[in-house]
C-alpha positions in Angstrom: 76.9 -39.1 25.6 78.0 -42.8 26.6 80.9 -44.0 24.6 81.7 -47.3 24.5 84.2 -49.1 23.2 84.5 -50.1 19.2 83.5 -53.6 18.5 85.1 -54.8 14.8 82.1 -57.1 14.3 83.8 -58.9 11.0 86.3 -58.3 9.2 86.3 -59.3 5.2 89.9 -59.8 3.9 90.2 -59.5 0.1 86.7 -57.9 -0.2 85.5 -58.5 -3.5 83.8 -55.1 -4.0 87.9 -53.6 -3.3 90.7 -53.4 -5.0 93.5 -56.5 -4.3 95.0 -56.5 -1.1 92.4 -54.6 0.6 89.8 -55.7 3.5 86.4 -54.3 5.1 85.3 -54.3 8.8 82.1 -53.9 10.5 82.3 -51.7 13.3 80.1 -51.5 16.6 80.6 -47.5 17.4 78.8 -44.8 18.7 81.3 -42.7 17.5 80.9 -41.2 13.9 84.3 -41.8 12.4 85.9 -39.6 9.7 85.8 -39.4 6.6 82.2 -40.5 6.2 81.7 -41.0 2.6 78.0 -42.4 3.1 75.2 -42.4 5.8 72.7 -45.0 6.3 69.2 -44.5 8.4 68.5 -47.1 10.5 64.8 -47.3 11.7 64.0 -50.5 13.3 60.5 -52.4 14.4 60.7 -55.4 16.2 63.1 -57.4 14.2 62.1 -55.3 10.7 64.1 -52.7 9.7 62.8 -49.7 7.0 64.4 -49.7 3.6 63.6 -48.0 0.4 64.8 -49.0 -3.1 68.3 -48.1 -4.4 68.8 -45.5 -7.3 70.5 -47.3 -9.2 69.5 -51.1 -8.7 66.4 -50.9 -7.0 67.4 -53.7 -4.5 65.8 -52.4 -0.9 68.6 -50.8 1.6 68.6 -49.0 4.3 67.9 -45.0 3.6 71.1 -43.5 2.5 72.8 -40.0 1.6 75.9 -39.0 -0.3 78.6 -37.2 2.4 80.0 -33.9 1.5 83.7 -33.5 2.7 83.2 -30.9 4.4 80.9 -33.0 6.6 83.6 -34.8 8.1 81.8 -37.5 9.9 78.2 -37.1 8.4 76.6 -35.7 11.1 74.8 -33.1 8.8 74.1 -35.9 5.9 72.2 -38.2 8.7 70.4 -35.1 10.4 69.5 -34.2 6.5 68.5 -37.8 5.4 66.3 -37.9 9.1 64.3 -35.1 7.9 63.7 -36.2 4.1 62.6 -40.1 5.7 60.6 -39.0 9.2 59.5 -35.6 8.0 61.4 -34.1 11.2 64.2 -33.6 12.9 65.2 -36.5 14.6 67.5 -37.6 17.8 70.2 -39.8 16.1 72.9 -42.0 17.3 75.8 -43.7 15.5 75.3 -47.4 16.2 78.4 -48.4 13.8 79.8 -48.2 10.4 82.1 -50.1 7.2 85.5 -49.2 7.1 87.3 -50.0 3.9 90.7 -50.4 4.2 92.4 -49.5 0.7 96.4 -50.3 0.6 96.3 -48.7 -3.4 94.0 -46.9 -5.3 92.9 -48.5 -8.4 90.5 -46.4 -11.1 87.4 -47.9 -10.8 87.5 -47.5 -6.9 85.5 -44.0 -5.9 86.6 -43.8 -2.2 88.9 -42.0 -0.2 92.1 -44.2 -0.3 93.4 -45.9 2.7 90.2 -45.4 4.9 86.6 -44.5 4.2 83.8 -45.0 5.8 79.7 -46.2 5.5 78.2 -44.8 8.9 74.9 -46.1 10.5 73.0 -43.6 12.2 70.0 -45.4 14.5 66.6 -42.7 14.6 63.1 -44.2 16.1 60.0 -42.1 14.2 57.2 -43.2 11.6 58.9 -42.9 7.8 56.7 -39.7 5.9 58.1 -42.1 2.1 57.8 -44.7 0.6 59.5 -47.9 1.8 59.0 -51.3 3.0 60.0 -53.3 6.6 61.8 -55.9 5.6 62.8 -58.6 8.1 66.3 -58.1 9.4 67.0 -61.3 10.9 69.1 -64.5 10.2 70.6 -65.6 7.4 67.3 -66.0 5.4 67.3 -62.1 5.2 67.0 -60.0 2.4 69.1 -57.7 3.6 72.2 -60.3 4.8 74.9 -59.5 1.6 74.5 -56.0 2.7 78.2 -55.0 3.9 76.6 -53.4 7.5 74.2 -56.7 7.9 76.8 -57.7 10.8 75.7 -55.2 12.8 72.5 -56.0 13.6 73.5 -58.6 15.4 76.1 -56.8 17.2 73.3 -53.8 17.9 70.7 -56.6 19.7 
C-alpha cells in the first residue's frame, strides 16, 4: 500500500461546532487514523459526488456510519457502510479525514476529548440506495460548509 505523506489541507481555529479554545483540520491521508468516531463513503463521478440525506436533518452528505470503539480506525464501519451503499464488498482506501482537536470537554460535546476523528474512505461501484450526485465543485457547492469539503480539492 503507498503511503504518502499527511497533507493538513485547513485548519479551522476556534471552530464553531467546538467547544472554546478548540480547532479542526482537514487531513490528506491514506492512513486511517485512530480513534475514528465516524466514516464517510466517498463515491465520486466526474466532479459529482454520491450523497444521501442525513437522519436527522435531511441535508445531503456523503454516506456515513457511527464507529464502534472497538473499531479503532473504522476500517470495519467503512467495509460495513460499502456493503449497505454498493450492495458489495468493495476495495476502499482512506483519502483523508477531520480531526478535532478538543483542549476541554464541555457537556454538549459527544467526542472523544483531545482528538477524534471523521475518516473518508474513497470506493468506485454503482450505489444499490437511494441518493443523489450532487456537484462537488467550487464554492457554489452544496456540499462546501461540509467540514471534509477541503478535501476534494486536495484529492484532485
Amino acid at each position: 500500500m503507498n503511503h504518502r505523506p499527511d497533507v493538513v489541507v485547513r485548519t479551522t481555529p476556534d471552530a464553531p461546532w467546538l467547544p472554546p479554545g478548540s480547532w479542526a483540520e482537514v487531513v490528506r491521508s491514506s492512513v486511517a487514523p485512530s480513534p475514528a468516531c465516524l466514516v464517510r463513503l466517498l463515491l465520486r463521478r466526474g466532479d459529482d459526488v454520491f450523497c444521501v440525506p442525513r437522519e436527522q436533518t435531511g441535508a445531503l452528505d456523503l454516506p456515513t456510519r457511527v464507529v464502534e470503539p472497538s473499531d479503532l480506525d473504522g476500517r470495519v464501519a467503512a467495509a460495513q457502510l460499502a456493503l449497505e451503499v454498493l450492495g458489495r464488498d468493495a476495495r476502499l482506501v482512506p483519502v483523508g479525514f477531520v480531526r478535532n482537536v478538543v483542549a476541554e470537554d464541555a457537556p454538549d460535546y459527544g467526542w472523544p476529548v483531545p482528538v477524534a476523528h471523521f475518516v473518508v474512505w474513497e470506493a468506485s461501484g454503482v450505489p444499490v440506495v437511494d441518493g443523489e450526485w450532487v456537484a462537488a465543485h467550487g464554492a457554489g457547492s452544496l456540499l462546501v460548509e461540509r467540514h471534509w469539503f477541503p478535501l476534494l480539492s486536495a484529492l484532485g
